[in-house]
C-alpha positions as CSV (number, residue, x, y, z in Angstrom):
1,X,-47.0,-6.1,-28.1
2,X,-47.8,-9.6,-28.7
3,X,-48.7,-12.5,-26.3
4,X,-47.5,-15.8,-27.4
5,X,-48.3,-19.2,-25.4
6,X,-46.1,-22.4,-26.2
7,X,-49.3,-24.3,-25.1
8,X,-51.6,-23.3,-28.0
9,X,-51.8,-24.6,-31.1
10,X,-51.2,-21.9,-33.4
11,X,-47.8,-21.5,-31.8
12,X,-45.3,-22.4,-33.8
13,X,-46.9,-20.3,-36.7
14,X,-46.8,-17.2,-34.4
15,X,-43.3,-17.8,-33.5
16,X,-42.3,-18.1,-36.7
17,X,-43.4,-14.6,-37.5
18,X,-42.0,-13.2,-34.8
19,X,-38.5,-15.1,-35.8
20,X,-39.4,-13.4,-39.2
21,X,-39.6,-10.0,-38.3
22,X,-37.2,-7.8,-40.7
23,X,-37.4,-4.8,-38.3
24,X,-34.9,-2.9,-40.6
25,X,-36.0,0.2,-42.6
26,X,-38.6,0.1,-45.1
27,X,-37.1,2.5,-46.9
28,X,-34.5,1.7,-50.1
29,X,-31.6,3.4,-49.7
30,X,-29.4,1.3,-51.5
31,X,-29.7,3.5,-54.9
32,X,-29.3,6.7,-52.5
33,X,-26.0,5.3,-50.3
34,X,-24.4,4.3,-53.9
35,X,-24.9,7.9,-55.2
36,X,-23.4,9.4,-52.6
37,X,-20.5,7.3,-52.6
38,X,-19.7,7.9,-56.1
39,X,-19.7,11.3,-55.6
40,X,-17.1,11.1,-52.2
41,X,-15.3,9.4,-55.0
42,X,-15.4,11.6,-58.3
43,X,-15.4,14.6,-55.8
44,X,-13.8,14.4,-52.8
45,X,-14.1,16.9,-49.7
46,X,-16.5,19.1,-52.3
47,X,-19.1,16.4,-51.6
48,X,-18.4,16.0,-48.2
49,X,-19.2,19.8,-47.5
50,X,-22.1,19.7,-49.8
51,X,-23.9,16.6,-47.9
52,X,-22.8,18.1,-44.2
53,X,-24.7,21.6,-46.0
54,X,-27.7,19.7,-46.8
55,X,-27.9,17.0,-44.5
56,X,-26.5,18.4,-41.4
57,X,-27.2,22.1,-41.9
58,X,-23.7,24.0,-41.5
59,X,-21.2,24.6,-43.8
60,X,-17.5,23.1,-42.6
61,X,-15.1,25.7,-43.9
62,X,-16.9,27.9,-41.1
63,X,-17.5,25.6,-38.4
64,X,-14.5,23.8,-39.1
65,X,-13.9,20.3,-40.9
66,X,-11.3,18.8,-37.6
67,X,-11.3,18.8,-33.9
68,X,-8.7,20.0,-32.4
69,X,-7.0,17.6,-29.7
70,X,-7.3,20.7,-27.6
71,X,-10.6,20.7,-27.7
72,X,-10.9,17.1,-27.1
73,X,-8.8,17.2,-23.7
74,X,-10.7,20.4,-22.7
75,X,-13.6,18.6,-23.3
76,X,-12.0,16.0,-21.1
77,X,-11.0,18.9,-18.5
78,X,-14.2,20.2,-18.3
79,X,-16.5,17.2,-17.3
80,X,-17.9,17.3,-14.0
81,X,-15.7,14.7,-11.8
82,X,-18.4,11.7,-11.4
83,X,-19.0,11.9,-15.2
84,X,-15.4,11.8,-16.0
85,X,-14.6,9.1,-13.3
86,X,-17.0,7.2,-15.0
87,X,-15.6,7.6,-18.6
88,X,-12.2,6.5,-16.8
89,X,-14.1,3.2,-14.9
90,X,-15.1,2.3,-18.7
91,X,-12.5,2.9,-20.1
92,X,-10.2,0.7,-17.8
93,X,-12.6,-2.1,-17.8
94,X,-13.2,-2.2,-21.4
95,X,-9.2,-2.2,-22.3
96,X,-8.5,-4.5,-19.4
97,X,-11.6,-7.2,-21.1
98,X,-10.1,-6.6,-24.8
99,X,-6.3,-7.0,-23.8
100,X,-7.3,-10.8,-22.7
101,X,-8.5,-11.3,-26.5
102,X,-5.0,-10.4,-28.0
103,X,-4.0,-13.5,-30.1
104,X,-0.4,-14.9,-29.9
105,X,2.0,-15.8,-32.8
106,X,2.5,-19.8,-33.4
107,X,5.9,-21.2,-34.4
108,X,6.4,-24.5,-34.4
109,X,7.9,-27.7,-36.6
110,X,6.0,-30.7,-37.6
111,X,6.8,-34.4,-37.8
112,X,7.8,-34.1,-41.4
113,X,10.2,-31.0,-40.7
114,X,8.0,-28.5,-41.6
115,X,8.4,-24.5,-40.0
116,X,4.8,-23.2,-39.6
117,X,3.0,-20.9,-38.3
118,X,0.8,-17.8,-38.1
119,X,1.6,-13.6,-37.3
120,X,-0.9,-11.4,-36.1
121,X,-0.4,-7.6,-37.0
122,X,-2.7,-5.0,-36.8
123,X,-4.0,-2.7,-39.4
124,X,-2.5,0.3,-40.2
125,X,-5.2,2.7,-39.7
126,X,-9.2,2.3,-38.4
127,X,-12.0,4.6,-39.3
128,X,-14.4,4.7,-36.3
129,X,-18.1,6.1,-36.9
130,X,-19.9,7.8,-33.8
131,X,-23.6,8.6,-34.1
132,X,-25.0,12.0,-33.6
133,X,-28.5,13.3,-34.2
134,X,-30.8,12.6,-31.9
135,X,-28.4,11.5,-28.9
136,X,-24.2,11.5,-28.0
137,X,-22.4,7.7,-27.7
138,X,-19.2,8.1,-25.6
139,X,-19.5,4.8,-25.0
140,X,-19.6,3.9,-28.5
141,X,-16.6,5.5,-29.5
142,X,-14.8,3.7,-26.4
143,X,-15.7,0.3,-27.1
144,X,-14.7,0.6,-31.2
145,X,-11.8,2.7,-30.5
146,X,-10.3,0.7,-27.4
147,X,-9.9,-2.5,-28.9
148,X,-8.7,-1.0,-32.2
149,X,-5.9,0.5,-29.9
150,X,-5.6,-2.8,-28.0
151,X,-4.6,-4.4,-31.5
152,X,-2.0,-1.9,-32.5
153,X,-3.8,0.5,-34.6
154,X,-1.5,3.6,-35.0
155,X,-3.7,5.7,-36.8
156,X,-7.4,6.4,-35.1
157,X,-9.8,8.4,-37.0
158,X,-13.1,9.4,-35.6
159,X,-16.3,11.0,-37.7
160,X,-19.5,11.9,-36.5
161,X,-22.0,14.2,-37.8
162,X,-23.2,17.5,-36.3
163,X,-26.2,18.6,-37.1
164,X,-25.9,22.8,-36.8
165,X,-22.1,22.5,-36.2
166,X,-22.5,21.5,-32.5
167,X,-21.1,18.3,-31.3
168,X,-21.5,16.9,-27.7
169,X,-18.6,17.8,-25.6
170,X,-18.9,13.6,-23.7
171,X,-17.9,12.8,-27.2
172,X,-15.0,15.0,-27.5
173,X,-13.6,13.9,-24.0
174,X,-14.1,10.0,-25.0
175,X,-12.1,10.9,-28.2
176,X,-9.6,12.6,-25.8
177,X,-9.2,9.9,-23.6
178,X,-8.7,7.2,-26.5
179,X,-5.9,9.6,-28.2
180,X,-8.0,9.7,-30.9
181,X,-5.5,10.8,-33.9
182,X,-8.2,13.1,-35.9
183,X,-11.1,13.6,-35.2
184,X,-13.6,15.3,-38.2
185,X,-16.6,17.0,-38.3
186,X,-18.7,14.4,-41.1
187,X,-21.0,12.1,-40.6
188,X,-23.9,9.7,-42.7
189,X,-22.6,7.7,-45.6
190,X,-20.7,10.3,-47.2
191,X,-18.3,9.8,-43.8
192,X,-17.9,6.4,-44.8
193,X,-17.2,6.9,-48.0
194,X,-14.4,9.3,-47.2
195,X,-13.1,6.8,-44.8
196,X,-12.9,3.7,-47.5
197,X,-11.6,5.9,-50.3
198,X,-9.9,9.0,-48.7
199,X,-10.2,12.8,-50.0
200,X,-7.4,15.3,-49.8
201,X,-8.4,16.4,-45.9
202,X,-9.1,12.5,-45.2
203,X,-6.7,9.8,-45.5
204,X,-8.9,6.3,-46.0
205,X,-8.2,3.5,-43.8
206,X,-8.3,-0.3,-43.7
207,X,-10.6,-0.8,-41.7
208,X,-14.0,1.2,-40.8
209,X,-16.2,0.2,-37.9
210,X,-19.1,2.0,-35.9
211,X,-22.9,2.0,-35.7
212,X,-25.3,4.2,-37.4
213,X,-28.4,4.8,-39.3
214,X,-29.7,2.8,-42.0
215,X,-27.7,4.7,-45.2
216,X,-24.7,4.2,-42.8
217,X,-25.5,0.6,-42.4
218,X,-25.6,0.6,-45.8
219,X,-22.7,2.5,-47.2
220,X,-20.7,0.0,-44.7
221,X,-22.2,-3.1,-47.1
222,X,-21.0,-1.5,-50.2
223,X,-17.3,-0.4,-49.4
224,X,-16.8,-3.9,-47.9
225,X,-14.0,-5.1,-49.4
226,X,-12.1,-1.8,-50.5
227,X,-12.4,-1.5,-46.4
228,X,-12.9,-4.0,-43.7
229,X,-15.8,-3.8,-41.7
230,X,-16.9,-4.8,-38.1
231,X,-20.5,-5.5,-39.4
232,X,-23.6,-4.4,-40.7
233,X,-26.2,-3.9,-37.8
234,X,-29.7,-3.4,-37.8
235,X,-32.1,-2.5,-34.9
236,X,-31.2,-3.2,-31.3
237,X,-32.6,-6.0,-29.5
238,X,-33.3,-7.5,-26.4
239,X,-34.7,-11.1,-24.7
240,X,-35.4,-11.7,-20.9
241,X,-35.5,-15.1,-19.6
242,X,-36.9,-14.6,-16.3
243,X,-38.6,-16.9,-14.2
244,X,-41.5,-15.3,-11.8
245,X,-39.3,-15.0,-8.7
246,X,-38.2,-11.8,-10.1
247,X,-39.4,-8.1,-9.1
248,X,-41.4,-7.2,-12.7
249,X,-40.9,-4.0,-12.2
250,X,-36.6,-5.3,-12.9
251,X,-37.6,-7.2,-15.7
252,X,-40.0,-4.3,-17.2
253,X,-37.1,-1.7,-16.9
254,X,-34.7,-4.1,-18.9
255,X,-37.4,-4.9,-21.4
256,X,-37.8,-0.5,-21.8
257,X,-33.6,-0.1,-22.0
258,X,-33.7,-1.5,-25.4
259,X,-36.8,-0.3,-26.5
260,X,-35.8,3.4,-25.8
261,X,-32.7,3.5,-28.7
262,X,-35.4,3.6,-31.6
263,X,-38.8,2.4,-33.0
264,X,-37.5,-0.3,-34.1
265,X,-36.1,-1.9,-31.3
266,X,-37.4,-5.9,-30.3
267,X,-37.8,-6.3,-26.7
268,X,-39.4,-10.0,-25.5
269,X,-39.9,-11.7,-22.5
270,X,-39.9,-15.4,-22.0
271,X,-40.8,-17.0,-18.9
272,X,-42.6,-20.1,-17.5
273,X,-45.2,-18.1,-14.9
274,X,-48.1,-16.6,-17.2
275,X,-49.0,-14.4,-13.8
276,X,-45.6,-13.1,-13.8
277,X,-45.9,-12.2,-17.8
278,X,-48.6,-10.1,-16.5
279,X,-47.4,-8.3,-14.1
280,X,-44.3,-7.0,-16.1
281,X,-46.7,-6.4,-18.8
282,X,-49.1,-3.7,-16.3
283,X,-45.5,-2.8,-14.9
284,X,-44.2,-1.4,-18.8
285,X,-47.3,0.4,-18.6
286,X,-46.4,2.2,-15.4
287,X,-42.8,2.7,-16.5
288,X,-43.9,3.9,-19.8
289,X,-46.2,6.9,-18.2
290,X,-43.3,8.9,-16.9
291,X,-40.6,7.7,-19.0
292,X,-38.4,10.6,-20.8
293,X,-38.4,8.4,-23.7
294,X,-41.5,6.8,-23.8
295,X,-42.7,8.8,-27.2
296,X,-39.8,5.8,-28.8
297,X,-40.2,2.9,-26.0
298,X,-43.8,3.2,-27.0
299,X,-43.8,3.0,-30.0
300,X,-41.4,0.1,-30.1
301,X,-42.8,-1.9,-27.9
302,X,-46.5,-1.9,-29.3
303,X,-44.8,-2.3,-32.7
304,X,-42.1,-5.4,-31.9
305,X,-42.5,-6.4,-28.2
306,X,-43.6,-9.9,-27.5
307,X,-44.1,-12.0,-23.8
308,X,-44.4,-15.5,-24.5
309,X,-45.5,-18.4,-22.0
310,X,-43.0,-21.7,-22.4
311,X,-43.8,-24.6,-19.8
312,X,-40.7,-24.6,-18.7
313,X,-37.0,-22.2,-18.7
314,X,-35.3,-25.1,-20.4
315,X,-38.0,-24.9,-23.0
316,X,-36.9,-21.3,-23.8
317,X,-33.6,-22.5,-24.8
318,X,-34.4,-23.1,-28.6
319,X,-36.6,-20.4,-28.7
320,X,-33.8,-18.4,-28.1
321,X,-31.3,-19.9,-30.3
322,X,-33.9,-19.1,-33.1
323,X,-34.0,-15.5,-32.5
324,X,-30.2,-15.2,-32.2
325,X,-30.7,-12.0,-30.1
326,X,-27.8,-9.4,-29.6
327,X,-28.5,-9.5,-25.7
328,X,-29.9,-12.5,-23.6
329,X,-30.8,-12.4,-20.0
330,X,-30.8,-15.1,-17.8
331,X,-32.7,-13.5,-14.5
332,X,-33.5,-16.8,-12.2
333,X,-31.7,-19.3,-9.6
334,X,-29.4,-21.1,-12.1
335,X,-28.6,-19.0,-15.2
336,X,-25.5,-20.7,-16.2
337,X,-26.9,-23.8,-16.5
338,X,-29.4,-22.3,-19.3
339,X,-26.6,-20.2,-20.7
340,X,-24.4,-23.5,-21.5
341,X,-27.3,-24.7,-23.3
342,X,-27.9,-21.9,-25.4
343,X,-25.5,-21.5,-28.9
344,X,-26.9,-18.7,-30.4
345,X,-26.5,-14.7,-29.0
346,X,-24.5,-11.8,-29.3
347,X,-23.9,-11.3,-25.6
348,X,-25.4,-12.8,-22.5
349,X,-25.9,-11.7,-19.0
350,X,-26.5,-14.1,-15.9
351,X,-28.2,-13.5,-12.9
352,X,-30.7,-11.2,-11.6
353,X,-28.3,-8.4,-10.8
354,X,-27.2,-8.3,-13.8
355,X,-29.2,-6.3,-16.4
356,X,-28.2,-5.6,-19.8
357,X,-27.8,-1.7,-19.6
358,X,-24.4,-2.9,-17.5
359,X,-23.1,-4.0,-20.3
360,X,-23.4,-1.1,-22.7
361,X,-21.5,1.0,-20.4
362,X,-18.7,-0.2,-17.8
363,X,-18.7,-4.3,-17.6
364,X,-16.3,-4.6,-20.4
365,X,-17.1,-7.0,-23.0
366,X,-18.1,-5.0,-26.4
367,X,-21.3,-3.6,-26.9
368,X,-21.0,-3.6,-30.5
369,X,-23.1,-7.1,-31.2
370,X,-24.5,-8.9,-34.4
371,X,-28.6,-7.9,-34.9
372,X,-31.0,-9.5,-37.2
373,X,-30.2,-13.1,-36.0
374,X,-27.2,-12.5,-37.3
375,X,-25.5,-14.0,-33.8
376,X,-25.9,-17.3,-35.8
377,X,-22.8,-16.7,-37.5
378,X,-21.4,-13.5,-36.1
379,X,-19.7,-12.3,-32.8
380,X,-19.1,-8.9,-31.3
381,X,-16.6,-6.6,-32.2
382,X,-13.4,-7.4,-30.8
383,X,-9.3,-6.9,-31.1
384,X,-8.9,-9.4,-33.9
385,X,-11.6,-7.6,-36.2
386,X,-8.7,-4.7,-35.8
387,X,-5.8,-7.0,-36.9
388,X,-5.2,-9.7,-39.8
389,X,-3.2,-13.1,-39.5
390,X,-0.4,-13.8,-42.0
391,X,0.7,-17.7,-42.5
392,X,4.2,-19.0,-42.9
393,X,6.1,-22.1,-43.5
394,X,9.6,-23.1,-44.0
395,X,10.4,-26.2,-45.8
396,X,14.0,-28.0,-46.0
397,X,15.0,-30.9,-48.8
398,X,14.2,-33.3,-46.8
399,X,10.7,-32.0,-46.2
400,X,9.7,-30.8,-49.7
401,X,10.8,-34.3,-50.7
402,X,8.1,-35.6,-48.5
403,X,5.5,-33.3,-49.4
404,X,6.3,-32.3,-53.3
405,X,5.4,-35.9,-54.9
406,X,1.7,-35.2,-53.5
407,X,1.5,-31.9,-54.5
408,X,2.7,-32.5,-57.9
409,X,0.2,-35.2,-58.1
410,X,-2.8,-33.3,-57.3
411,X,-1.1,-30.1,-58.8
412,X,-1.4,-32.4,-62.3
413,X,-4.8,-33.7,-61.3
414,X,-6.2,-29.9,-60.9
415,X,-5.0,-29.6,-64.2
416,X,-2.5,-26.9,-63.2
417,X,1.0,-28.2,-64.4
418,X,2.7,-24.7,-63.8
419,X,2.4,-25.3,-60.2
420,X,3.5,-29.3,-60.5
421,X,6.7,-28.0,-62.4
422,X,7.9,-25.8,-59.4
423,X,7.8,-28.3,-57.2
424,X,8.8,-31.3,-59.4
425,X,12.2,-29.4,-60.0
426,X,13.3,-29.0,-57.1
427,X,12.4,-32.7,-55.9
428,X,14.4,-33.6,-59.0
429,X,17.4,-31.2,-58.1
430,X,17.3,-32.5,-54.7
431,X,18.2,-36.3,-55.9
């Protein structure tokens, strides 16, 4: 972990590194994810049971390639009642957020007599990618699937790898209560492949979305464009803007949420009382001694953690907007004022009592959010990244008698007289 002041003079070149930090994997995987995809390609569900073999250590024509949706809804069945009163709370709050973004048609005529417009539709079917490994992500496969349903989305197709064959049964029950369509036992980038190009079992879809590992990451940036995609993420992050009225054992705990998902996770506080920066500092410590996780959190935060001392919350503001953070938390008395400020995050949280780990579960705004700065040009996953826009326009004589002579002309200046013709005609015609 790294100590940054604003107040000495080797600051900006500090921050600067830290702005810097390419936190994703070291390793190249490019050459790795491209091999596998050519081989979901040549050789369809062959090198989907070969990888899941290898990779995940079971062999699918005895485990069995689909879920049933009866073992999905006794999955569902099964779930102690707080758990599965939970999954329902998310649920409802997440649909009830994502039905607000639904976009509406436009229909209307211009001055010059022009019908115009725009449709939205959604996509026919959407591939959604659940981790597995090392933990289970209900809440994962609720926030991608939801909206995708929210949208329109007939067809819903989950994969998620599962190492020995097992698969968590809060997975099965999310995939239940979404009415998941299929549901298959394949994960990595050779689940992505599947999903872009299809094999016999699998039918590809339009669009795949979904976090994972690096060589899923990565298999998601090379079948862009035979697929849509929500995004390519890289390691979580989180920044706290807390002011030294808070309890630091709060802030510590928020800082520690982030860092717990993987090594590579950035956690960093900014605040303007250097004796408050301290005391969350000794307060990670405590946390860290008897935290299940700590072996990650650690490791994380030693590696990519950072406090830094600005003189002021207001001077946090473009410190913020150049780290572009997934989450941003505003703990102190007026955190929409700073929020309206800011231009530059993936999601944001105002107030003390609200921490990020609320939204990653039940809140209902998406927890699927641009990394890697990426927030400077990229939102969270939402209903529209499910459906596409179609234009239209209508034009009478009288209109494309107004419009046509200036689209012949610069038709003509493009140096494109096919397209100056098929208007110029029918102006012509028209006289």
């Amino acid at each position: 972990m790294i100590r940054l002041d604003a107040a000495d003079a080797n600051f900006a070149v500090a921050f600067d590194a830290l702005v810097d930090d390419r936190r994703e994997t070291s390793v190249d995987v490019a050459r790795d994810v491209s091999t596998i995809i050519r081989a979901v390609r040549d050789e369809g569900d062959a090198a989907l049971h070969a990888f899941t073999q290898k990779l995940d250590r079971h062999d699918l024509n005895e485990t069995g390639w689909r879920v049933d949706a009866a073992d999905c809804a006794a999955a569902f069945d099964g779930l102690e009642p707080e758990l599965r009163a939970a999954l329902e709370l998310a649920a409802a709050r997440i649909r009830a957020y994502h039905e607000r973004q639904r976009p509406t048609d436009t229909d209307f005529t211009d001055a010059a007599g022009v019908r115009l417009g725009a449709r939205w539709r959604a996509v026919d079917a959407a591939g959604i990618y659940v981790p597995g490994g090392r933990a289970a992500y209900p809440s994962t496969l609720l926030m991608n699937a939801i909206p995708a349903r929210v949208a329109g989305v007939e067809r819903l197709v989950v994969v998620t790898p599962t190492p020995e064959g097992e698969i968590n049964p809060l997975v099965l029950a999310a995939a239940h209560l979404v009415d998941a369509d299929e549901v298959w036992r394949v994960g990595g980038a050779q689940a992505i492949a599947a999903l872009a190009y299809g094999t016999d079992r699998i039918a590809r879809v339009d669009v795949v979305t979904g976090p994972g590992n690096a060589w899923v990451a990565e298999a998601k940036r090379q079948v862009y464009g035979v697929v849509g995609i929500d995004m390519v993420a890289g390691p979580s992050e989180i920044v706290v803007v807390a002011d030294g009225q808070n309890d630091p054992e709060w802030i510590a705990a928020d800082l520690l949420s982030q860092a717990e998902h993987d090594v590579t996770t950035q956690s960093i506080l900014l605040t303007d009382d250097a004796y408050f920066a301290t005391r969350v500092e000794e307060a990670v410590e405590r946390q860290l001694a008897d935290l299940p996780t700590a072996a990650t959190a650690r490791v994380a935060w030693e590696d990519n953690g950072a406090v830094v001392v600005v003189p002021t919350l207001a001077d946090a503001i473009p410190l913020v907007d150049r780290l572009a953070p997934e989450h941003i938390e505003f703990a102190c008395d007026d955190p929409r004022a700073l929020f309206d400020r800011l231009r530059h995050a993936g999601s944001a949280f105002l107030g003390r009592h609200t921490p990020e780990a609320i939204g990653d579960y039940v809140a209902g705004p998406n927890h699927v959010l641009p990394t890697g700065r990426r927030a400077r040009f990229a939102s969270g996953l939402g209903v529209t990244d499910f459906m596409k826009r179609t234009s239209f326009l209508q034009l009478d004589e009288t209109a494309l008698n107004e419009l046509g002579p200036a689209t012949v002309a610069l038709a003509n200046a493009e140096g494109l007289p096919a397209h100056a013709k098929s208007v110029a005609l029918r102006i012509r015609a028209n006289r």
